[in-house]
C-alpha positions as semicolon CSV with decimal commas, in nm:
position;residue;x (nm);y (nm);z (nm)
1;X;-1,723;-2,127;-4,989
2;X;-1,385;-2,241;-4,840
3;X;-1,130;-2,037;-4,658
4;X;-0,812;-2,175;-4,594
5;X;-0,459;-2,087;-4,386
6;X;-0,167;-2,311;-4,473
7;X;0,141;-2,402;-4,346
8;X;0,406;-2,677;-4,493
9;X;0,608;-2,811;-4,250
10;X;0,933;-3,060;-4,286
11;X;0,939;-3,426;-4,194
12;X;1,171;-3,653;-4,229
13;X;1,107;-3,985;-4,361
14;X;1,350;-4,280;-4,351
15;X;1,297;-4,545;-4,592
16;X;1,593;-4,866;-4,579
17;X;1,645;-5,104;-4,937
18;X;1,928;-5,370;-4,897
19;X;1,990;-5,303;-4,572
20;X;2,110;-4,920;-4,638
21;X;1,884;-4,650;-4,493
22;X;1,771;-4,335;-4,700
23;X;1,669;-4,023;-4,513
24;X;1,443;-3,798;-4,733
25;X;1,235;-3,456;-4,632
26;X;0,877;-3,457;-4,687
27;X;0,675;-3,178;-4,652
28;X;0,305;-3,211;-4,496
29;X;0,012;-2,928;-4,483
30;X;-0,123;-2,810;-4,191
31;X;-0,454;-2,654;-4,260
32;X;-0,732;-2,422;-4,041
33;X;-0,987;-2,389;-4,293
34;X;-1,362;-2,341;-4,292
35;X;-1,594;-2,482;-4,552
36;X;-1,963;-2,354;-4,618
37;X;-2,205;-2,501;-4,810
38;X;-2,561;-2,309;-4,787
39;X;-2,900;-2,330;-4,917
40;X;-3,180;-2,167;-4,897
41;X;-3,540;-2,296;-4,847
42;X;-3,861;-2,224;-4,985
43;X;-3,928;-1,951;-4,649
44;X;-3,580;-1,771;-4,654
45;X;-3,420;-1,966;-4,433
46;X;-3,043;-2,118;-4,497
47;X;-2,937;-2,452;-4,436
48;X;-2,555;-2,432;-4,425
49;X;-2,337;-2,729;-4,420
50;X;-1,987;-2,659;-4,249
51;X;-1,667;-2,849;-4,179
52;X;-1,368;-2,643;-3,983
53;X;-1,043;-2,827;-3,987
54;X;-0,760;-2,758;-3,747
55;X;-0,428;-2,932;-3,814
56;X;-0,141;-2,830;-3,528
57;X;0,174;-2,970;-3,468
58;X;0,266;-3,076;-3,132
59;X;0,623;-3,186;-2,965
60;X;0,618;-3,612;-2,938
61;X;0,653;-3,645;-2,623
62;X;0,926;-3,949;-2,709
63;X;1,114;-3,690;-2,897
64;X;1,206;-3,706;-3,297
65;X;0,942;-3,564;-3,544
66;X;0,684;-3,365;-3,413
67;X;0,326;-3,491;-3,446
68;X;0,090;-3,347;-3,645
69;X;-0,277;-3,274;-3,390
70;X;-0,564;-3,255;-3,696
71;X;-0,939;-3,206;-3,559
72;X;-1,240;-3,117;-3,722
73;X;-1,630;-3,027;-3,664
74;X;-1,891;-3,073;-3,899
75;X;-2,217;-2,991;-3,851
76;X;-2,550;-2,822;-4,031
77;X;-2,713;-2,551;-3,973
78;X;-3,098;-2,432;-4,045
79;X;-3,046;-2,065;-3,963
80;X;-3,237;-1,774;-4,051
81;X;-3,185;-1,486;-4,228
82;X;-2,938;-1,231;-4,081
83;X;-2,954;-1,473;-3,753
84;X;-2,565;-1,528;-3,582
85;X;-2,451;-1,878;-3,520
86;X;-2,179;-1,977;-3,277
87;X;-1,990;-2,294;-3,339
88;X;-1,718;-2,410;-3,139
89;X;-1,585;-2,758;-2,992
90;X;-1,242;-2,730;-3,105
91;X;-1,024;-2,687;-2,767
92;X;-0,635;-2,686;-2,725
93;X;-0,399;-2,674;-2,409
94;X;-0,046;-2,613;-2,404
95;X;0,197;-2,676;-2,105
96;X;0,510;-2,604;-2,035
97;X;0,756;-2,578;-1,739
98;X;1,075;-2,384;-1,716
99;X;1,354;-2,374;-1,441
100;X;1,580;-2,083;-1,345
101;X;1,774;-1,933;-1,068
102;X;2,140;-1,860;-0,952
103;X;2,374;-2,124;-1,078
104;X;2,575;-2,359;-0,793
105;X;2,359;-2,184;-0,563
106;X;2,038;-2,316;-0,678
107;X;2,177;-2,695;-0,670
108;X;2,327;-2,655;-0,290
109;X;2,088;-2,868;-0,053
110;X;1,812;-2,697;0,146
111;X;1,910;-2,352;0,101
112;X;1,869;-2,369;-0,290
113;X;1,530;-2,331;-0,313
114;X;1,613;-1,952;-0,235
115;X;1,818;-1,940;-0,543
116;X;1,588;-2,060;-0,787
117;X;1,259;-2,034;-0,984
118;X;1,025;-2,248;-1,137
119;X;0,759;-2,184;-1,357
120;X;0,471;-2,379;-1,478
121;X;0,247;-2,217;-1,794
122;X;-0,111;-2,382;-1,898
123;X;-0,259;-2,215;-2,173
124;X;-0,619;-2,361;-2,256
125;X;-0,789;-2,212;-2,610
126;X;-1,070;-2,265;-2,797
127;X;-1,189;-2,210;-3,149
128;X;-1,502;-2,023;-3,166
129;X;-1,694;-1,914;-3,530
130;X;-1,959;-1,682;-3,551
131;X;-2,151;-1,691;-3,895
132;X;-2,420;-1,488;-3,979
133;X;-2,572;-1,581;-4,347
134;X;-2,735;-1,291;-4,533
135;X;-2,974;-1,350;-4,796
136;X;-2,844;-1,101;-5,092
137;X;-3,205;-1,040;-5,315
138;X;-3,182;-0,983;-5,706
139;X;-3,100;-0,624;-5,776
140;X;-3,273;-0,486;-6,088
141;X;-2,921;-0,250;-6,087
142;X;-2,654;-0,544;-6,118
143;X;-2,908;-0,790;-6,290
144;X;-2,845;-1,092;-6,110
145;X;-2,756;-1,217;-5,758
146;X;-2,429;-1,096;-5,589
């Protein structure tokens, strides 16, 4: 099974023949998807096989194009019926700062600090799944497994 969230997002790619330079816009995926590959054994229990990508883009911190953050976790799994599995691993942190205040009165030496505000924002995240793999038995009703 795969599920998949997409997002295309613009780049610009220069490319130079003869001397002359060519800008062109390219457009790249960013992806959060989760793949699932189970089986199950002989004694009902499922062996799952998973990947989770996680493509973000981030601000270059030299400016220009932004820069595109992929991870991914792959793992597998012996789980048993009905049991609930927790994966996680993939973390992200975003910081920021931002500056405010009166203006001229925040720039005046000493005494601006009472004119002004700073702020300072660290977000921290991580990606948690929770699976739980059900075993669906033959129904003599639908005549095959759903």
């Amino acid at each position: 099974a795969l599920i998949e969230q997409d997002i295309q997002l613009p780049f610009t790619v220069t490319t130079f023949t003869g001397g002359a330079a060519t800008s062109s816009v390219q457009m790249q995926s960013a992806k959060l998807s989760l793949k699932v590959k189970p089986q199950i054994t002989a004694d009902k229990a499922i062996i799952m096989d998973l990947e989770i990508h996680r493509d973000q883009p981030k601000d270059n911190p030299y400016g220009g194009q932004p820069i595109l953050d992929k991870k991914t976790v792959k793992t597998k799994l012996l789980v048993d019926n009905g049991e609930t599995v927790v994966l996680g691993g993939i973390f992200t942190r975003t910081t920021s700062q931002t500056e405010g205040g009166v203006p001229l009165l925040r720039r005046i030496p000493l005494l601006g600090w009472l004119f002004k505000k700073r702020l300072e924002k660290d977000q921290r995240g991580e990606l948690l799944v929770f699976l739980t793999p059900t075993i669906i038995e033959k129904s003599a009703t639908r005549g095959g497994v759903e």
